[in-house]
N, C-alpha and C positions, 0 to 999 in steps of 0.2 A: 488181931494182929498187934504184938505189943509195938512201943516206940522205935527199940534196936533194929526189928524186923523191917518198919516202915522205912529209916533211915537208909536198911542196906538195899532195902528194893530201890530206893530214891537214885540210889549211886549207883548202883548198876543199870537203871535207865540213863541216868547223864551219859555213863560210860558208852553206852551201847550208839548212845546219840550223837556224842563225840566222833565215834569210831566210821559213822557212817556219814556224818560231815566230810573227814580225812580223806575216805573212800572215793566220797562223792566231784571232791577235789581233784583227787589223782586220776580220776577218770577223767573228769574235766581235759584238765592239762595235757591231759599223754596223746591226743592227737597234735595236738600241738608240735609236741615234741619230735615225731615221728610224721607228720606230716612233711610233702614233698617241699623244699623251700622253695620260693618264688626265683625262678629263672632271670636272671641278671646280669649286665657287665657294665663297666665302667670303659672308656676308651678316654687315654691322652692324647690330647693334638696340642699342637707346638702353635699355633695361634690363638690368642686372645679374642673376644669379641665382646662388643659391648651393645649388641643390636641384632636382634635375628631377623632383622627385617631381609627377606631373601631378595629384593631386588634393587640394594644396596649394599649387602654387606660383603666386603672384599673376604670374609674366610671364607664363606661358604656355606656356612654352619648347618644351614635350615636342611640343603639337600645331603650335605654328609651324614646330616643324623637323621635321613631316614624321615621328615619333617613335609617335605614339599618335593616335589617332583617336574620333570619339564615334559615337554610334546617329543619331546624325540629325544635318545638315547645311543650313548656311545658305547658298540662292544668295544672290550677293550682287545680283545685278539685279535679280532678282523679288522677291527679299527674301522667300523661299518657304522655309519648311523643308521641306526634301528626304531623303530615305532617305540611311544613309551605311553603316555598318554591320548596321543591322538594315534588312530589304529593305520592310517594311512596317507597319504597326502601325494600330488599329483600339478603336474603345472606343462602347458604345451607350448611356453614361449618363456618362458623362467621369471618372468613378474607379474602372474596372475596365478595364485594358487587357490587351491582346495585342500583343505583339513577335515577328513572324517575323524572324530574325535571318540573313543571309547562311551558307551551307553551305561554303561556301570559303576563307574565312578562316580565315589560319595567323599563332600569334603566332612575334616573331623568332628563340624558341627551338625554331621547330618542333613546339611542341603548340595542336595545333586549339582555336580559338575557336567557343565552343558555350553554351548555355545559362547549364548551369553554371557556367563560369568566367566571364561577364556578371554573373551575380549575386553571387559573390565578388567579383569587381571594384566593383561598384556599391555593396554593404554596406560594402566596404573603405576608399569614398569618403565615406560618409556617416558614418564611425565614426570619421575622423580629420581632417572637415570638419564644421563646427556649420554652416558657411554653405551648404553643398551638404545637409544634410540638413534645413535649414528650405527649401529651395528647391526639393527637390524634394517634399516631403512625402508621402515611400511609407509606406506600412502593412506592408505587404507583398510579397515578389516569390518567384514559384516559378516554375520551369527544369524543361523536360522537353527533350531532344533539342536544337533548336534554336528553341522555342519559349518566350518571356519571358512570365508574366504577372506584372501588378506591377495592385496595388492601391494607390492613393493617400487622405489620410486624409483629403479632404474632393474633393469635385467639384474638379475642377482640368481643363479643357475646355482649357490650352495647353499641356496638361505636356509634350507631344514637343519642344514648343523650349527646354523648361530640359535637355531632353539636349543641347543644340547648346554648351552650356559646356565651356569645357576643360577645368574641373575635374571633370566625370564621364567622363574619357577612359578607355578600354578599355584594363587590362593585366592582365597573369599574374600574381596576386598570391601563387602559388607561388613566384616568382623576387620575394626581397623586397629587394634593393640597390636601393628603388625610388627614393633622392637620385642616384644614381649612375650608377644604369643600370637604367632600368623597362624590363622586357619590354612592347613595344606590337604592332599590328601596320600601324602605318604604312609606305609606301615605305622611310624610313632605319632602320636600328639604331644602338646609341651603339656608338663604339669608344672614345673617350677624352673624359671632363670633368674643368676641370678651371674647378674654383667659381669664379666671380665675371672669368671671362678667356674663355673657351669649351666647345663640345663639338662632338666629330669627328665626323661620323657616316660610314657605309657603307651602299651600297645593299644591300637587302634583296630577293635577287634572287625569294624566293616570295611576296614580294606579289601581293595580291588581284585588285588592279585594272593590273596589268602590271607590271613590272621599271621602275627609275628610269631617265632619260636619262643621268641624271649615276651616274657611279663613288661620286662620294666628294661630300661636302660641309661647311665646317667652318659654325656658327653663332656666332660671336662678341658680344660686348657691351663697349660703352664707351659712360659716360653724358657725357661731353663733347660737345656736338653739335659744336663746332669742329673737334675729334680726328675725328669721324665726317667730315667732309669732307673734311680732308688724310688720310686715309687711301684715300677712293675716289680723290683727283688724284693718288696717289703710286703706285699697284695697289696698295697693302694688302689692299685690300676692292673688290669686284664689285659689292656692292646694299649700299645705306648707307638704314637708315629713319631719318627725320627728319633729315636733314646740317638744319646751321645756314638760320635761313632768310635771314641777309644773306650767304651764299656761294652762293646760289642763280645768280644770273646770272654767278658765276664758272664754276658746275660744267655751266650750260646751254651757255658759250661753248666747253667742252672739246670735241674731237673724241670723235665713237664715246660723248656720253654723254648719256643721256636722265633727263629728271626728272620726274616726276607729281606733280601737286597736285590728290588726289580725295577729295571730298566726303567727310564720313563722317558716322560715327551718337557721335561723343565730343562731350562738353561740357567745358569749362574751368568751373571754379565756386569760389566764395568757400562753403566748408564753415564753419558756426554753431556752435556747441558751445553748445546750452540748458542745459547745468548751470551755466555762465559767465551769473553775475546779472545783469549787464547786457545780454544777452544775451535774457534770459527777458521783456525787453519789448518788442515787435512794432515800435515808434516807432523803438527804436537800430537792431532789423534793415532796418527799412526808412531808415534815414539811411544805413549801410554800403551800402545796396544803393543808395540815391539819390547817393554819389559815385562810382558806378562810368560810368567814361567808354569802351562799348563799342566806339563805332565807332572813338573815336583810336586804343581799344587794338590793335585789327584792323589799321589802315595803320599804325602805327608800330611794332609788335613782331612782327606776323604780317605784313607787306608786303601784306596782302591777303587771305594765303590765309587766311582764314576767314570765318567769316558772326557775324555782331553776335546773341548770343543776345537772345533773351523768356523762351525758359524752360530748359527739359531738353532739348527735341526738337525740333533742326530743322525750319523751314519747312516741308519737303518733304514730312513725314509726314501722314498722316489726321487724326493724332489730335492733333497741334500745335494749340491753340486760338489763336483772334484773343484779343490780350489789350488789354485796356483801358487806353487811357494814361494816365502817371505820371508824377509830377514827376521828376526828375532835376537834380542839379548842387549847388555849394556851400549856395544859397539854400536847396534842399529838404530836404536834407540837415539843414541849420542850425534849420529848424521842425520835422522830424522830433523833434530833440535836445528841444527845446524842451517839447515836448508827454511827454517822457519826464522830464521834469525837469534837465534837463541846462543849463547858463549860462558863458557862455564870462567868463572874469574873468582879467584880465592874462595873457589869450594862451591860458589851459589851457581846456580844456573839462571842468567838474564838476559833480558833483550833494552835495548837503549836505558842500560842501566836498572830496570827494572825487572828483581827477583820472578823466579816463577814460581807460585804459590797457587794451589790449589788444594780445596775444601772437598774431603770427600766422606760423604755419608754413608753410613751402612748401620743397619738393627741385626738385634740380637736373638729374633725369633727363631731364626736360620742359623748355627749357632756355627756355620763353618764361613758364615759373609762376613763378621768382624775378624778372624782369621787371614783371611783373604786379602781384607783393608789393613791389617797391619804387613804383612808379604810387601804388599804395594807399596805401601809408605817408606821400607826398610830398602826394597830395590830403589824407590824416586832417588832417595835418600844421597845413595851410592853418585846419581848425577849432578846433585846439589839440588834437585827441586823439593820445595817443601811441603811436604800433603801432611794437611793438616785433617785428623779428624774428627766425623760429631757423629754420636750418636744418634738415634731417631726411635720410634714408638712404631706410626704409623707412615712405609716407605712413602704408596701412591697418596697418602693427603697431603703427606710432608714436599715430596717434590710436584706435588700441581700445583700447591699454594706457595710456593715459596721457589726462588729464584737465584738464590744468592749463596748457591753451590754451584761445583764444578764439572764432580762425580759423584757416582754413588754404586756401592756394590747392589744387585736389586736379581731378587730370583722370580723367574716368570713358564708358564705354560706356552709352550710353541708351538704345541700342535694337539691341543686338546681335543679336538675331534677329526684329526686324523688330517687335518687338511691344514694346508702354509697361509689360507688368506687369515685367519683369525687372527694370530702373529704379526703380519706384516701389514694390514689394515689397522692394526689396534697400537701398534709401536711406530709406523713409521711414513702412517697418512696423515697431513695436516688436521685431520676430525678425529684421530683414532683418540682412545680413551688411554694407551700407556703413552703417547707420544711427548714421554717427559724428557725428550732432548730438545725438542721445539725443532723436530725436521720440518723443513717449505723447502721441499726439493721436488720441481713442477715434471722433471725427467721420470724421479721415481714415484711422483704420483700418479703418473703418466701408466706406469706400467702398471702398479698393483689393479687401476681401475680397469684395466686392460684384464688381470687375472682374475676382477670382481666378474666378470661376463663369458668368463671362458666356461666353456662345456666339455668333457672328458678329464679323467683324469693325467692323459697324456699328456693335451694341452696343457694343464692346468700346472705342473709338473717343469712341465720347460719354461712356463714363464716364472714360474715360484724360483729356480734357479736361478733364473736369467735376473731376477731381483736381490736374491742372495747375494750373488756375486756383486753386484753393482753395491750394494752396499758396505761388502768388505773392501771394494775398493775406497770409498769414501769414511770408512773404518766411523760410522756413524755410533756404533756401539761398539765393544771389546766383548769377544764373548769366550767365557770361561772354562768352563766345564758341565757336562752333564750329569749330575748327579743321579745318583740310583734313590728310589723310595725305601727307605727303611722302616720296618715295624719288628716290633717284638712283642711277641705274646701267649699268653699261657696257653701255649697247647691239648694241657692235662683238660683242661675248662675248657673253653674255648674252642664251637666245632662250628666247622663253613667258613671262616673267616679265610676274603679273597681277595689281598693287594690291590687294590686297581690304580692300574697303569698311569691314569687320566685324575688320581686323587679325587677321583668327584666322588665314588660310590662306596660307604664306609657300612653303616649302621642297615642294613638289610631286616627284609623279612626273611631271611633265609638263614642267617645267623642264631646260634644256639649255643647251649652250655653242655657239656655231657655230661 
């Protein structure tokens, strides 16, 4: 074989080597390529959080996404509390109960959910929650197998629907990273948070109630509602809760995207601070509450979607009472003052000479409650009184710790699981956990304790009203409007995705991409 000959055989083996590298390559790759992508979505919520710990954090986060889960469950149609975790439960005198708890449940680290670790978990809730341990009011709880007994400290005939709260969610309180990463046994586990921006999650393939649809799923937060809509028109985000409600007819015109404006159980409310002396006379709350212009509020800041409150609770419900008409407007407002000692003199409104000035709070998560506080500020205005406002981050740490407000605009859940005592124990009992007006009103604690013991939803129903009312009379809060829940989301993508009523139940195992 001469040299020329050796040389071209040489180069036509590199060649041939090369060629099968290449080859070797694009085989590689092309499943890749053509492989199914991993199933995912992103969801925007309108609250920040900086702690997943679920039985403290006021968003939520842990059971929204799908993270942790409680003993009992709210449909939201029937508005029934339902088995969720514990399979059943049972009580013959309404403060000695029985909890048969599900056999099959695995927490995400692979240790079995049982008795035991329900009552660590639940002690655990009530020991670094004041508001979950007046709410639920246990005495005691003993665990044998998969069997709960829990003794409560007075007759309490609703107690299964104070487990529907997300702050008595189910975790391994063995595993204590619980800001960071709570062991739950929801569909997801966490793989990555990261405070006040998101948290990753992973399907948790030994879940209870079947394997997630979705692979992976991130839950984000931005309290911008504006940023929450250019985010779902840009793909940022898949499900946007509460985008803006004047880009509403932008995001309905997109292709492939769908919006829902449904009913719920929140009220908007003008929150009273009774240690604020002006305050502590029934005439000024009822003049704050006679310049409140509900229905404009509705078509001008909510386009609609909302309903014109009366009280706390929706029309809709049982126990919503007919309430008695009231004056309303500058005129009523102006004789309220009047009868409280109050005289308007070169434009200010005063009492022995002293201005009437009141501080009133509202945040920006909820992006129609600074709206709202300026409406307010503009009609005081019109009387001479001057509301001053501030800003806030965090409503319920800002007014428990601090005092030295007057109002504050504050949106709340009033009938989350279907029943008026949650609401009216938690706002307006000297132990409740909202009761950021500082009621001690021994009449109406008289009564809710009276609706803590009642049995039937009849009963239960006439005395929720008969409280209702008593309270509009003493106009203890000012209550706004009912907002509807809005979400916007890519329909095209995006399949099973089901509004709930009660904002508790977002991030499902039932949830999918298509």
């Amino acid at each position: 074989m001469t040299k020329r000959t050796r040389t071209r055989t040489r180069s036509s083996l590199l060649a041939l080597i090369l060629l099968s590298v290449l080859m070797l390559t694009a085989c590689a790759s092309e499943p890749a390529g053509h492989a199914e992508p991993k199933k995912s979505v992103n969801l925007l919520f309108n609250f920040a959080t900086s702690s997943l710990d679920p039985n403290v954090d006021s968003s939520y986060v842990s059971l929204r996404a799908g993270i942790t889960e409680t003993l009992s469950h709210l449909n939201d149609e029937s508005l029934e509390i339902e088995p969720w975790l514990a399979e059943s439960w049972d009580s013959k005198d309404g403060q000695n109960w029985t909890f048969q708890l599900r056999d099959d449940v695995m927490f995400h680290n692979g240790n079995k959910m049982d008795a035991a670790a329900v009552k660590a978990s639940l002690e655990r809730a009530m020991t670094d929650s004041v508001a979950i341990q007046n709410a639920l009011r246990i005495e005691s709880i003993d665990a044998s197998g998969h069997t709960l007994t829990i003794k409560t400290t007075v007759p309490f005939p609703e107690f299964p629907s104070e487990l529907v709260h997300p702050n008595t969610s189910i975790i391994d309180v063995t595993e204590t990273d619980y800001i960071n990463k709570p062991i739950g046994t929801g569909p997801f586990a966490v793989s990555a948070f990261t405070p006040g921006a998101s948290v990753d999650l992973i399907r948790y393939d030994g879940y209870w109630n079947g394997p997630a649809k979705l692979a992976a799923a991130r839950f984000s937060f931005n309290e911008d509602a504006n940023a929450r809509s250019l985010a779902l028109q840009s793909g940022d985000a898949d499900i946007v809760f509460r985008p803006a409600v004047e880009t509403l007819d932008t995001l309905k015109a997109l292709s492939g995207v769908t919006v829902d404006s449904t009913s719920t159980f929140r009220v908007h409310q003008i929150t009273m601070n009774l240690d604020r002396k002006p305050l502590q006379d029934v005439h000024v709350r009822k003049a704050i509450d006679a310049l409140i212009d509900r229905q404009a509020i509705v078509d001008t800041i909510l386009y609609g979607h909302a309903e014109a409150a009366k009280g706390p609770f929706p029309s809709s419900f049982s126990f919503a009472p007919e309430y008695a008409g009231k004056q309303s407007g500058l005129d009523a407002a102006r004789s309220y003052l009047r009868e409280a000692g109050y005289m308007e003199a070169d434009g200010v409104m005063q009492k022995n000479g002293e201005p009437l000035v009141l501080k009133l709070l509202t945040y920006s998560s909820r992006a129609d409650l600074p709206l709202i506080a300026q409406i307010m500020q503009s009609d005081a205005g019109k009387l001479g009184i001057d509301v001053q406002i501030e800003q806030i981050e965090k409503p319920e740490e800002y007014m428990a710790a601090n005092r030295d407000w007057d109002l504050a605009t504050y949106s709340n859940l009033t009938a989350p699981r279907g029943d008026a005592g949650y609401y009216l124990n938690a706002t307006f009992h000297p132990k409740g956990a909202l009761n950021f007006s500082g009621v001690q009103d021994a009449a109406l604690t008289a009564l809710i304790d009276m609706l803590n013991g009642a049995i039937g939803q009849q009963a239960r129903s006439e005395l929720a009203e008969q409280i209702a009312v008593y309270v509009d009379e003493q106009a203890y809060n000012s209550f706004v409007l009912h907002p509807n829940t809005l979400v916007a989301y890519k329909s095209d993508k995006v399949a099973n995705w089901v509004t709930s009523r009660s904002e508790y139940y977002m991030l499902t195992n039932e949830l999918d991409v298509k």
